[in-house]
mmCIF file of the N, C-alpha and C atoms, coordinates in Angstrom:
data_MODEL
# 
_entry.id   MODEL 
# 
loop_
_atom_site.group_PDB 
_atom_site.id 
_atom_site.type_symbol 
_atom_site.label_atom_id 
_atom_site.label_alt_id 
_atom_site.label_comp_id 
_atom_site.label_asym_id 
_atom_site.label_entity_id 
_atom_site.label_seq_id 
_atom_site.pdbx_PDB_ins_code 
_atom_site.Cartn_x 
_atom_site.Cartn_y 
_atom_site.Cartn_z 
_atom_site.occupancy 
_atom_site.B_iso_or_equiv 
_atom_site.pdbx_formal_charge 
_atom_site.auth_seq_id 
_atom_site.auth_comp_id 
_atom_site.auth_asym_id 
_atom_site.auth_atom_id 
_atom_site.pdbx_PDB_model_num 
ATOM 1   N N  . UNK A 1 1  ? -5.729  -9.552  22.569 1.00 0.00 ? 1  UNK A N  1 
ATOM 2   C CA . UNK A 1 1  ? -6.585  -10.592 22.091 1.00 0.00 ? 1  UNK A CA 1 
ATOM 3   C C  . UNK A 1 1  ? -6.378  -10.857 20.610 1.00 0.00 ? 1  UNK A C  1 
ATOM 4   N N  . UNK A 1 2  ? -7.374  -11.943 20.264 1.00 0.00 ? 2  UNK A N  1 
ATOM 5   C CA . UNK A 1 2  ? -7.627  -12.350 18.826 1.00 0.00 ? 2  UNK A CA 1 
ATOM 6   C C  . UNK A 1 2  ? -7.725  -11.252 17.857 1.00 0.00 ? 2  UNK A C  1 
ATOM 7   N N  . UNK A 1 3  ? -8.537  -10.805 18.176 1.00 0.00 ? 3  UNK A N  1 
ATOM 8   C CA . UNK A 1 3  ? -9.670  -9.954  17.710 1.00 0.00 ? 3  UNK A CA 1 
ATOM 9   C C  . UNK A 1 3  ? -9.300  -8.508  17.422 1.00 0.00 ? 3  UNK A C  1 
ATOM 10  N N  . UNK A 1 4  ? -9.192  -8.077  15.953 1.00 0.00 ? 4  UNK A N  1 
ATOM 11  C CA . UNK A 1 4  ? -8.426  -6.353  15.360 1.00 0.00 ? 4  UNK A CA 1 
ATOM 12  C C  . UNK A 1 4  ? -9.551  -5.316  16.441 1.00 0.00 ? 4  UNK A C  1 
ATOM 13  N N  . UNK A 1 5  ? -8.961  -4.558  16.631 1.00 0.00 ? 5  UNK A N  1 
ATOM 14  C CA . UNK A 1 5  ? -10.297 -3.224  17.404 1.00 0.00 ? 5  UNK A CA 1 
ATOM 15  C C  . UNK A 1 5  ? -9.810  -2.102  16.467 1.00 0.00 ? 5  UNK A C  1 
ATOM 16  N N  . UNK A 1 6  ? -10.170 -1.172  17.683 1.00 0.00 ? 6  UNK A N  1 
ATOM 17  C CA . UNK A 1 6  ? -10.229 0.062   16.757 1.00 0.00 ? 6  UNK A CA 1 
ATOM 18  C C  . UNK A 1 6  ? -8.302  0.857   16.710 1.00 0.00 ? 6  UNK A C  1 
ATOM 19  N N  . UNK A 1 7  ? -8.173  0.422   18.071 1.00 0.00 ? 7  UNK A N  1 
ATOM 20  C CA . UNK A 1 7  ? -6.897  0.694   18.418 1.00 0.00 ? 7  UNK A CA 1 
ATOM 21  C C  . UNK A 1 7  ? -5.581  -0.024  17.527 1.00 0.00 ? 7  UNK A C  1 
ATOM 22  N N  . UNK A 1 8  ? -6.048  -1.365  17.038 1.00 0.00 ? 8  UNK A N  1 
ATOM 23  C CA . UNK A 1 8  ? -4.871  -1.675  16.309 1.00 0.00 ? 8  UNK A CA 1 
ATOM 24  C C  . UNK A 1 8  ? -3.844  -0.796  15.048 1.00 0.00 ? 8  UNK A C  1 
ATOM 25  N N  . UNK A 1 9  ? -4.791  -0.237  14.458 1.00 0.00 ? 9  UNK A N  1 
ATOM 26  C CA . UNK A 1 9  ? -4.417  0.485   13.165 1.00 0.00 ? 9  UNK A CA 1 
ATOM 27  C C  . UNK A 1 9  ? -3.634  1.646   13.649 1.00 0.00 ? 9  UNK A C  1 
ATOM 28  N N  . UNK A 1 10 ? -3.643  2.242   15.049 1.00 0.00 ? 10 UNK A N  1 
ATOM 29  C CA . UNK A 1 10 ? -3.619  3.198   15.755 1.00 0.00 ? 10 UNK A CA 1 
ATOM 30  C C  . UNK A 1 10 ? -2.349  3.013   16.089 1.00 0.00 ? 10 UNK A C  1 
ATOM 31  N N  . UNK A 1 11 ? -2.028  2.078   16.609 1.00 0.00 ? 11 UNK A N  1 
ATOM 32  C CA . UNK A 1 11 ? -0.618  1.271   17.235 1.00 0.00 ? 11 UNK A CA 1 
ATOM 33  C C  . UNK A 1 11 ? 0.176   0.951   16.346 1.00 0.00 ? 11 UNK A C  1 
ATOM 34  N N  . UNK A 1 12 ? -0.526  0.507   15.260 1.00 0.00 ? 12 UNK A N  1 
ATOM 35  C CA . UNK A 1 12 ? 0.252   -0.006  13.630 1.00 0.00 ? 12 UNK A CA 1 
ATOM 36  C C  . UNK A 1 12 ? 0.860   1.599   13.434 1.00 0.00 ? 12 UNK A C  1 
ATOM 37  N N  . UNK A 1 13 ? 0.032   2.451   13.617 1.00 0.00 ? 13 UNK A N  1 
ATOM 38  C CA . UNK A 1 13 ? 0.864   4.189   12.983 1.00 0.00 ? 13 UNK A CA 1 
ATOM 39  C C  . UNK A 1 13 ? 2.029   4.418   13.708 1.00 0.00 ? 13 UNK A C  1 
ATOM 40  N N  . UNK A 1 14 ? 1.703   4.451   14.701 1.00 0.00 ? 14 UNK A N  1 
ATOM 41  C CA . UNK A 1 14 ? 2.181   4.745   16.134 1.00 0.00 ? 14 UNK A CA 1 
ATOM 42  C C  . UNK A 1 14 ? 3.847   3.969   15.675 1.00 0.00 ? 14 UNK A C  1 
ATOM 43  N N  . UNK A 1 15 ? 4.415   2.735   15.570 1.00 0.00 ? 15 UNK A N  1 
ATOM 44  C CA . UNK A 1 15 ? 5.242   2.084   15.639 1.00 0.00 ? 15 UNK A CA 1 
ATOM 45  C C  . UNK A 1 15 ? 5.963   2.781   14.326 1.00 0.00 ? 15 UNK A C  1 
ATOM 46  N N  . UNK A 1 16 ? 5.023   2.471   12.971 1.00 0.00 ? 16 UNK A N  1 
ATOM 47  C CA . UNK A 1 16 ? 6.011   3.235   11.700 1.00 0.00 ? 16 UNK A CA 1 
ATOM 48  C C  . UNK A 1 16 ? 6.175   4.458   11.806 1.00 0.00 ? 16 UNK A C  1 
ATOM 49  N N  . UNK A 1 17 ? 5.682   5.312   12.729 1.00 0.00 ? 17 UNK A N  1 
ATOM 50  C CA . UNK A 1 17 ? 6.121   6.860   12.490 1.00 0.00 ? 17 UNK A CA 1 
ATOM 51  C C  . UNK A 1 17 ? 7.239   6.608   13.289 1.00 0.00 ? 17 UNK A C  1 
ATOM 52  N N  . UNK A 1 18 ? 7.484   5.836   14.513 1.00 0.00 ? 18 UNK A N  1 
ATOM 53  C CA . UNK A 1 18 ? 8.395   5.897   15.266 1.00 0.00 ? 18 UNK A CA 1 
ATOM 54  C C  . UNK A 1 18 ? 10.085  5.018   14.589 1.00 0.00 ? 18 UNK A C  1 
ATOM 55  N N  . UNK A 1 19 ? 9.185   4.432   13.755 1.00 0.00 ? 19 UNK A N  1 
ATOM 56  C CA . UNK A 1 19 ? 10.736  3.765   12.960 1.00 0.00 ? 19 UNK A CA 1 
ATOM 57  C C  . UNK A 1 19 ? 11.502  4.570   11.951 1.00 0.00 ? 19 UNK A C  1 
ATOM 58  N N  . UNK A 1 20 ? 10.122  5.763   11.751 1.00 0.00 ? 20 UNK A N  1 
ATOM 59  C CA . UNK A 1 20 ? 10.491  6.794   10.764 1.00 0.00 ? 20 UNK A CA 1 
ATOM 60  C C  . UNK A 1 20 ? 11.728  7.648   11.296 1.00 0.00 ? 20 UNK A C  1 
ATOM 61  N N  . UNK A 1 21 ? 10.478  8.344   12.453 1.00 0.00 ? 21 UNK A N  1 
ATOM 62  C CA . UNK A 1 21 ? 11.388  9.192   13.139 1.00 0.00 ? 21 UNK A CA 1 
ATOM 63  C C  . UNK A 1 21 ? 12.500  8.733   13.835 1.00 0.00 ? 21 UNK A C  1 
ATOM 64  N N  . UNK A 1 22 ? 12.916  7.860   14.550 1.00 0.00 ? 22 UNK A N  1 
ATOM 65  C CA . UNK A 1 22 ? 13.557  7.694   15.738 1.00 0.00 ? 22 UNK A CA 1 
ATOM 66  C C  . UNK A 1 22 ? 14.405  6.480   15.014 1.00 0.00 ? 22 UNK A C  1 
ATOM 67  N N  . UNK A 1 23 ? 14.823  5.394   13.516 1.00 0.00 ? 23 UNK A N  1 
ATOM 68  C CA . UNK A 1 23 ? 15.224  4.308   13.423 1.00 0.00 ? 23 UNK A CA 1 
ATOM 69  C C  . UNK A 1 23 ? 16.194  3.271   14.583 1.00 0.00 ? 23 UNK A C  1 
ATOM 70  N N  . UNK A 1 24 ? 16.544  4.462   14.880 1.00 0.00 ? 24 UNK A N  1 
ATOM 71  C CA . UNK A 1 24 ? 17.759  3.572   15.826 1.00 0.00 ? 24 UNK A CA 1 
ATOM 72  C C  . UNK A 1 24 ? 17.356  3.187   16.871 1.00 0.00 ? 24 UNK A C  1 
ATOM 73  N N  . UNK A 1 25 ? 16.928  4.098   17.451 1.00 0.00 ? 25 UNK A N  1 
ATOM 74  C CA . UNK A 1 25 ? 16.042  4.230   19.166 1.00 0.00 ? 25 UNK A CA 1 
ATOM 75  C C  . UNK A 1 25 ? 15.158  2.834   18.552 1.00 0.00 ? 25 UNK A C  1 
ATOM 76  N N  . UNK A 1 26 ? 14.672  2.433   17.709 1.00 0.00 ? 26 UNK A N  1 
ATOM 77  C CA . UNK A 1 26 ? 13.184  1.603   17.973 1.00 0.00 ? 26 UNK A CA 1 
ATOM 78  C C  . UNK A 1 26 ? 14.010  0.396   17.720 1.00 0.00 ? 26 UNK A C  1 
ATOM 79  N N  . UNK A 1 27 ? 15.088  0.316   16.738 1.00 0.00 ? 27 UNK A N  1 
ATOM 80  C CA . UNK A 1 27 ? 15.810  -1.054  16.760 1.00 0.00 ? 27 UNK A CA 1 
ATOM 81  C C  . UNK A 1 27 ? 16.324  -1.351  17.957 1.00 0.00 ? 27 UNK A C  1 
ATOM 82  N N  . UNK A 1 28 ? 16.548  -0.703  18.806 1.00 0.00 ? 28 UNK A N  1 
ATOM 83  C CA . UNK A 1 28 ? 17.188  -1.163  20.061 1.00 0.00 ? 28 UNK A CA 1 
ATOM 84  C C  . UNK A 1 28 ? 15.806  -1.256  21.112 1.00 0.00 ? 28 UNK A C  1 
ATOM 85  N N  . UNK A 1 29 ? 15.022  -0.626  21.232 1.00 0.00 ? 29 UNK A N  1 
ATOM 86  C CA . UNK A 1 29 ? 14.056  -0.615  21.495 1.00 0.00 ? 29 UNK A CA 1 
ATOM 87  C C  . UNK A 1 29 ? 12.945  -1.854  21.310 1.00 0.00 ? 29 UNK A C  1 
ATOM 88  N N  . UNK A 1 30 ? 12.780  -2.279  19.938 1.00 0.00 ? 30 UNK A N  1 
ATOM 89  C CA . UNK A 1 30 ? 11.888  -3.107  19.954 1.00 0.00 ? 30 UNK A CA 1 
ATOM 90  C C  . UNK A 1 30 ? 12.252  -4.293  20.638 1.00 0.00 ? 30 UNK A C  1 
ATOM 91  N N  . UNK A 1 31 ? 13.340  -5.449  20.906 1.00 0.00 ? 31 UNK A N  1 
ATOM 92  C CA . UNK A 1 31 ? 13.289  -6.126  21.626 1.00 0.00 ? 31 UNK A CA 1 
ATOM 93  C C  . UNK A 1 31 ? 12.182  -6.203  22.911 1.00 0.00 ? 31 UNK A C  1 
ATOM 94  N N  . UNK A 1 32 ? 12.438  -4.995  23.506 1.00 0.00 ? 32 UNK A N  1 
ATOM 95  C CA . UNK A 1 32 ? 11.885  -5.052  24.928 1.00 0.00 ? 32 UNK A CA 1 
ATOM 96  C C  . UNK A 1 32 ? 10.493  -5.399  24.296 1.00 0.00 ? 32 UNK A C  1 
ATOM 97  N N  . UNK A 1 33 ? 9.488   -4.702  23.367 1.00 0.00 ? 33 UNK A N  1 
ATOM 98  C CA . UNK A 1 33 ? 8.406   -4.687  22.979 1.00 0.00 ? 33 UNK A CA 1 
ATOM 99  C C  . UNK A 1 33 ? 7.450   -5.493  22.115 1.00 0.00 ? 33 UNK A C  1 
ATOM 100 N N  . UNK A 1 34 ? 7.910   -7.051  22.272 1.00 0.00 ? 34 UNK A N  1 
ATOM 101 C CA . UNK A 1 34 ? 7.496   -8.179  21.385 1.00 0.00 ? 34 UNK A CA 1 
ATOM 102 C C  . UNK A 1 34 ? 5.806   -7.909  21.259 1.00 0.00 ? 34 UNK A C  1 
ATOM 103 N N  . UNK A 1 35 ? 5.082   -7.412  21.970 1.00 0.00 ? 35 UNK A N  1 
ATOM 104 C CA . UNK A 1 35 ? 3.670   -7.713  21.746 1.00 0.00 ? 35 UNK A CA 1 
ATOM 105 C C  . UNK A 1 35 ? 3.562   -6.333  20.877 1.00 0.00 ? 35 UNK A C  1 
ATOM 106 N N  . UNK A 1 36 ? 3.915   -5.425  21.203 1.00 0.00 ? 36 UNK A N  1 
ATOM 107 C CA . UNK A 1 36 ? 3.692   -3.975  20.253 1.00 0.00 ? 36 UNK A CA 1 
ATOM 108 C C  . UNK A 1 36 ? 4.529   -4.765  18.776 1.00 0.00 ? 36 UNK A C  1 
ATOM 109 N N  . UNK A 1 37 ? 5.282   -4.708  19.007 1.00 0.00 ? 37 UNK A N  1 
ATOM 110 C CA . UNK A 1 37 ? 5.374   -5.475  17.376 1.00 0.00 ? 37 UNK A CA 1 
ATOM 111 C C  . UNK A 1 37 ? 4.893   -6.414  16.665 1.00 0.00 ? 37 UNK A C  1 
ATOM 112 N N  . UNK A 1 38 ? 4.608   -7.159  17.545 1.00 0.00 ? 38 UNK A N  1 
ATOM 113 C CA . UNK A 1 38 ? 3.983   -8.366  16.524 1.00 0.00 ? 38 UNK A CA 1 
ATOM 114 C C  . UNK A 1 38 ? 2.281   -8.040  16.255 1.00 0.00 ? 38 UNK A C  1 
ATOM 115 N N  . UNK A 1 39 ? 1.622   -7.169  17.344 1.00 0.00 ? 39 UNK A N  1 
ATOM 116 C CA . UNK A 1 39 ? 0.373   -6.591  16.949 1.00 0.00 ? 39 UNK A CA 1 
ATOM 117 C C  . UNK A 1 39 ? 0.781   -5.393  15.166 1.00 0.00 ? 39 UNK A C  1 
ATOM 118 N N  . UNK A 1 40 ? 1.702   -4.466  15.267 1.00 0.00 ? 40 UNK A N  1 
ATOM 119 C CA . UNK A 1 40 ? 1.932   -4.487  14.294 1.00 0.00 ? 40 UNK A CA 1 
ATOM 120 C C  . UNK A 1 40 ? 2.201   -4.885  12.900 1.00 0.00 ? 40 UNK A C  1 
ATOM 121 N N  . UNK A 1 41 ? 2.756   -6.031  12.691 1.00 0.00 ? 41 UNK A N  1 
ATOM 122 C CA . UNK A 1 41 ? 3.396   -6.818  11.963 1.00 0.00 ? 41 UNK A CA 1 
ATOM 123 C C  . UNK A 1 41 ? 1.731   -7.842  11.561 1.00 0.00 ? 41 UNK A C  1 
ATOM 124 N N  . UNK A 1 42 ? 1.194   -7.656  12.378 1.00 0.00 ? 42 UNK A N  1 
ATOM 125 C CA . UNK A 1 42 ? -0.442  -8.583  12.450 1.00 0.00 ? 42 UNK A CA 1 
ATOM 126 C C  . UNK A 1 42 ? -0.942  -7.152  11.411 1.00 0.00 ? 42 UNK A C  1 
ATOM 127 N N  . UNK A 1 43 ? -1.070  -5.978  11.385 1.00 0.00 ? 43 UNK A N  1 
ATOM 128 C CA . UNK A 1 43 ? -1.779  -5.250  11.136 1.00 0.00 ? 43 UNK A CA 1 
ATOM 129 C C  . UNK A 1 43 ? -1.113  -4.640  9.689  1.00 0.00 ? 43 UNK A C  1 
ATOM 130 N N  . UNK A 1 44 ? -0.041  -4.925  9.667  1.00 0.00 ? 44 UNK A N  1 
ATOM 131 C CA . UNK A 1 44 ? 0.823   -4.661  8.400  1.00 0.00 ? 44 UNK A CA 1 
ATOM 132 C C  . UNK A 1 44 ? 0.377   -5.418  7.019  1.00 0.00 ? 44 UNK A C  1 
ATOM 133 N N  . UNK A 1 45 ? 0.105   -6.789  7.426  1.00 0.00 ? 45 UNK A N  1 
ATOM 134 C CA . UNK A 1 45 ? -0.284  -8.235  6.748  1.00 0.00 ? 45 UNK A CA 1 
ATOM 135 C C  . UNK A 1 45 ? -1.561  -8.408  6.821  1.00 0.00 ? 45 UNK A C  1 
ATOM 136 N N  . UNK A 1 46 ? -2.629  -7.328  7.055  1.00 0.00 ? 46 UNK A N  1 
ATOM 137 C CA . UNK A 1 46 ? -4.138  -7.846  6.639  1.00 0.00 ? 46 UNK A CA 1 
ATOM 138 C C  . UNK A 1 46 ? -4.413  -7.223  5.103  1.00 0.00 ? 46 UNK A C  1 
ATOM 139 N N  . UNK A 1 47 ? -5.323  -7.851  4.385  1.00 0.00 ? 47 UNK A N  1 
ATOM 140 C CA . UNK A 1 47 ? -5.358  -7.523  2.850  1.00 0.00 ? 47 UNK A CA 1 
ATOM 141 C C  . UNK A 1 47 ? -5.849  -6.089  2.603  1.00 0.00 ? 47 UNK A C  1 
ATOM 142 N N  . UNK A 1 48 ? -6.043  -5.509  3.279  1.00 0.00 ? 48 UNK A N  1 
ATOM 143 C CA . UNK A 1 48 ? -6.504  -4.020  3.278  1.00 0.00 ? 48 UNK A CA 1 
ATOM 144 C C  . UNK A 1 48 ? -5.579  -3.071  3.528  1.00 0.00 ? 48 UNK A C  1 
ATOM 145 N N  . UNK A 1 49 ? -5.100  -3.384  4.296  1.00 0.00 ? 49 UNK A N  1 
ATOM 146 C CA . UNK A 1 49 ? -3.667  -2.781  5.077  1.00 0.00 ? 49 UNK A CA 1 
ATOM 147 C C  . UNK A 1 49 ? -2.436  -3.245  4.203  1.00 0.00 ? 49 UNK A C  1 
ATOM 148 N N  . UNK A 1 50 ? -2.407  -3.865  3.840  1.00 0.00 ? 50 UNK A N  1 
ATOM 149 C CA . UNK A 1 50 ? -1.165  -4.063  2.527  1.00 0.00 ? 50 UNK A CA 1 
ATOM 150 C C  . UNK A 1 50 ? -1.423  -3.632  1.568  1.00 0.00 ? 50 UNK A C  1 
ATOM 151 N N  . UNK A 1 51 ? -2.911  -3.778  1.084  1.00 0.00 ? 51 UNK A N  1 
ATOM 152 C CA . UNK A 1 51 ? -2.798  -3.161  0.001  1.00 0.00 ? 51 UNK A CA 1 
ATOM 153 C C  . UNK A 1 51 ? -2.363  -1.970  -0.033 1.00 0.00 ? 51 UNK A C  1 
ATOM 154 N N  . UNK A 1 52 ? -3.234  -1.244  0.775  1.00 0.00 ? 52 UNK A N  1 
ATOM 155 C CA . UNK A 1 52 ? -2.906  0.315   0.559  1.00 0.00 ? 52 UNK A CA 1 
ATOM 156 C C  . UNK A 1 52 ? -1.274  0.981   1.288  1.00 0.00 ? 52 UNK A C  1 
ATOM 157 N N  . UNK A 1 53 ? -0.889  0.152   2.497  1.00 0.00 ? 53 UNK A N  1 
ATOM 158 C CA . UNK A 1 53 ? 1.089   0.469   1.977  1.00 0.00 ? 53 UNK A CA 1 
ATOM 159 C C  . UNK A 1 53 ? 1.367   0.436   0.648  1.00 0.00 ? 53 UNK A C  1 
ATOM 160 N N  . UNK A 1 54 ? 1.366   -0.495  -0.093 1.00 0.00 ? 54 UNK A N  1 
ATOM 161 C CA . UNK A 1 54 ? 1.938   -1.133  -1.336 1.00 0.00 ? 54 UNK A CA 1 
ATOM 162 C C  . UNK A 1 54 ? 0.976   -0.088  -2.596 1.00 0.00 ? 54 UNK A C  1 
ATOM 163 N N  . UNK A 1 55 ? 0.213   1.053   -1.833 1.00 0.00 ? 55 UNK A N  1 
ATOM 164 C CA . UNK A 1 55 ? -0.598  1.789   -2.789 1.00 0.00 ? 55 UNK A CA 1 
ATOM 165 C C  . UNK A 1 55 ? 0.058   3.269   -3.064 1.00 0.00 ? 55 UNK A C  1 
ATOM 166 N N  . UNK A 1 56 ? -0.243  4.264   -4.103 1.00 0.00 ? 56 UNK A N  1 
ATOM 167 C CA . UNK A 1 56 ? 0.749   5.361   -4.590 1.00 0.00 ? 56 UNK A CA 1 
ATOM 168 C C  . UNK A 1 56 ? -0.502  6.120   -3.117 1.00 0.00 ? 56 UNK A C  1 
ATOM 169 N N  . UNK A 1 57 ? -1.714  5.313   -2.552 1.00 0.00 ? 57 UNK A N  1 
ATOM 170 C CA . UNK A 1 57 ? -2.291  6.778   -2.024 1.00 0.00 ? 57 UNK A CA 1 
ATOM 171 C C  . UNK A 1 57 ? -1.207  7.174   -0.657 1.00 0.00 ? 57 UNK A C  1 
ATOM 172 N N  . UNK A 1 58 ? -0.928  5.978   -0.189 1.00 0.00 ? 58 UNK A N  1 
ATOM 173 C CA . UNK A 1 58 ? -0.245  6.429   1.168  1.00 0.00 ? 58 UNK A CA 1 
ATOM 174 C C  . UNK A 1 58 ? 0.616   7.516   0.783  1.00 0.00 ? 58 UNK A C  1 
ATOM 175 N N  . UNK A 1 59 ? 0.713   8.231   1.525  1.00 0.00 ? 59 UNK A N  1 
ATOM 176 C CA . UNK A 1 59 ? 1.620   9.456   1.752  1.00 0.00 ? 59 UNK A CA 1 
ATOM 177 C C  . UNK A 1 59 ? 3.044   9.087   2.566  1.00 0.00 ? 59 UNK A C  1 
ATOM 178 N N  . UNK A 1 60 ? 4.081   9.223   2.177  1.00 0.00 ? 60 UNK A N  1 
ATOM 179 C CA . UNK A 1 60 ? 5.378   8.896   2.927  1.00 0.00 ? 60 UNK A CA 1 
ATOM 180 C C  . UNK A 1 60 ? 5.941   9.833   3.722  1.00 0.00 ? 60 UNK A C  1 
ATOM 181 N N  . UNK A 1 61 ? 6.062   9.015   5.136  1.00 0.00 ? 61 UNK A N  1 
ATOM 182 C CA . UNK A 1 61 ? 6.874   9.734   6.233  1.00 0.00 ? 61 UNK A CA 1 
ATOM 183 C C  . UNK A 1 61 ? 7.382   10.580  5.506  1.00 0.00 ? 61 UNK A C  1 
ATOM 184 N N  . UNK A 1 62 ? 7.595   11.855  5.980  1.00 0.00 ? 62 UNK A N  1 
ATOM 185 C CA . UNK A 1 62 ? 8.113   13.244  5.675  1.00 0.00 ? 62 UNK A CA 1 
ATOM 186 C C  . UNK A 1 62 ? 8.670   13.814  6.683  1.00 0.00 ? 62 UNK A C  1 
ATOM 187 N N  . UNK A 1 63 ? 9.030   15.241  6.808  1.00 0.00 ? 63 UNK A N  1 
ATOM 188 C CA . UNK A 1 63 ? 9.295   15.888  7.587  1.00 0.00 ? 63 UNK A CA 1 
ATOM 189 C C  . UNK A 1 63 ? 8.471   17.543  7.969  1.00 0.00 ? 63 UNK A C  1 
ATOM 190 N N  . UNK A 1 64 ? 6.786   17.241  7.614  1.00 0.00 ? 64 UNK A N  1 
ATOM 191 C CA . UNK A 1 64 ? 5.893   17.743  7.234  1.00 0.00 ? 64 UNK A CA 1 
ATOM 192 C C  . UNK A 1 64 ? 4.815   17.314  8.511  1.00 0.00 ? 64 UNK A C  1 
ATOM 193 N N  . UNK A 1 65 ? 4.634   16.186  8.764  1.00 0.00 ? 65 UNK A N  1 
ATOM 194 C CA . UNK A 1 65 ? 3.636   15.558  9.199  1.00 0.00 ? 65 UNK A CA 1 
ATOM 195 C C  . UNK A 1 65 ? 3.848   15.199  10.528 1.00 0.00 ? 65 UNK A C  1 
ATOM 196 N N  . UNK A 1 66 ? 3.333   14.661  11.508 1.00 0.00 ? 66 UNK A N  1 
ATOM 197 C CA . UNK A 1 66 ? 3.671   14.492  13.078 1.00 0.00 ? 66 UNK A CA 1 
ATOM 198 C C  . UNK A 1 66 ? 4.704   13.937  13.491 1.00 0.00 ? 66 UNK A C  1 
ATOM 199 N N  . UNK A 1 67 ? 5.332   12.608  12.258 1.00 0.00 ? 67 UNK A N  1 
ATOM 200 C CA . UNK A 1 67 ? 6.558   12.271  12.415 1.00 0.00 ? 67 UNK A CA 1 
ATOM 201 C C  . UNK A 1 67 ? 7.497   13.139  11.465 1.00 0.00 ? 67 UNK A C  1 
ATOM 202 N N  . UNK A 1 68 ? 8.516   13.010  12.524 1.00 0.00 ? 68 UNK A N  1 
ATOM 203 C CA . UNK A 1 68 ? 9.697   13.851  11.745 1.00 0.00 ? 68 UNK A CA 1 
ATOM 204 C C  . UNK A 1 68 ? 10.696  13.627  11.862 1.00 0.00 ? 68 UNK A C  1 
ATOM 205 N N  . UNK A 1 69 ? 11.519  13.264  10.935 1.00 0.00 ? 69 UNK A N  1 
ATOM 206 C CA . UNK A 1 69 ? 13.256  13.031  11.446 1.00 0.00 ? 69 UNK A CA 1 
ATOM 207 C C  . UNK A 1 69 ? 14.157  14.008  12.374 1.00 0.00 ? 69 UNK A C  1 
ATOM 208 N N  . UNK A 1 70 ? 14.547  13.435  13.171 1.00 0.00 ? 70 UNK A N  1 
ATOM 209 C CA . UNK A 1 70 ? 15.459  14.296  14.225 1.00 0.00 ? 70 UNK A CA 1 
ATOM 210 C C  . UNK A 1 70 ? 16.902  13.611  14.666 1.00 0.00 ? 70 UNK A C  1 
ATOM 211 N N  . UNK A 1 71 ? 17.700  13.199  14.024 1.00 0.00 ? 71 UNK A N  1 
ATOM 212 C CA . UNK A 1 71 ? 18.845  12.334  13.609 1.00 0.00 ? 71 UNK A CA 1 
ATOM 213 C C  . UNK A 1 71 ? 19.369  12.833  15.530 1.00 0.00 ? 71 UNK A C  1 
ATOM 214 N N  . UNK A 1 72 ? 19.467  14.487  15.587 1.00 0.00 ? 72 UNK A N  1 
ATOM 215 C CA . UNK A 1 72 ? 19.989  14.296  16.642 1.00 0.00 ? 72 UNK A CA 1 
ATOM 216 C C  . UNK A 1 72 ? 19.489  13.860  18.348 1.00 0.00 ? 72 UNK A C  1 
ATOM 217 N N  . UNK A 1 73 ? 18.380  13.439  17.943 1.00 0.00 ? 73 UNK A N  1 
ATOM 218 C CA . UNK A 1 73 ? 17.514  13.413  19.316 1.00 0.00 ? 73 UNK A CA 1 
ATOM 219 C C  . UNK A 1 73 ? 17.556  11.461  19.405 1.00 0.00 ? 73 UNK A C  1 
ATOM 220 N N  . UNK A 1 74 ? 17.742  10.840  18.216 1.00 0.00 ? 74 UNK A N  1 
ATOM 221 C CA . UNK A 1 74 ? 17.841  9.462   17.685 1.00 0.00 ? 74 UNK A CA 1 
ATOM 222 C C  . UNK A 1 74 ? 19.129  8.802   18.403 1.00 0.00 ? 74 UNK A C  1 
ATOM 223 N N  . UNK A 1 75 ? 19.089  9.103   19.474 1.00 0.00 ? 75 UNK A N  1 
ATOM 224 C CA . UNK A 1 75 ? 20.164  8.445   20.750 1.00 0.00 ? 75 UNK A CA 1 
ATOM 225 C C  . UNK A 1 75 ? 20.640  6.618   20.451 1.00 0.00 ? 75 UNK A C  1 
# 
């Protein structure tokens, strides 16, 4: 729908940890997934949600945190 819920921000994580972890897999991948992305890309671009990407608080993908680089699992 129209309308942000609670789940969007959720799905918004969900997609950048996976571009973190996995880059290749999701470029080939996202095709199939036009509505998961563009709900993203919706949630990337609200003024709250940009700001704080574009803020020193966010913390950057690491290899610490739930996402993690795994170059060899990145098929």
């Amino acid at each position: 729908g129209s309308a942000t819920t609670t789940a969007d921000p959720s799905l918004f994580q969900l997609i950048e940890g996976l571009r973190y972890a996995f880059p290749r897999a999701l470029r080939r991948l996202e095709d199939s997934l036009p509505l998961c992305v563009a709900l993203h890309d919706r949630v990337a671009t609200r003024a709250n949600v940009a700001a704080y990407l574009a803020s020193t608080r966010r913390i950057p993908f690491n290899n610490d945190g739930i996402f993690r680089r795994h170059p060899e699992l990145d098929g």
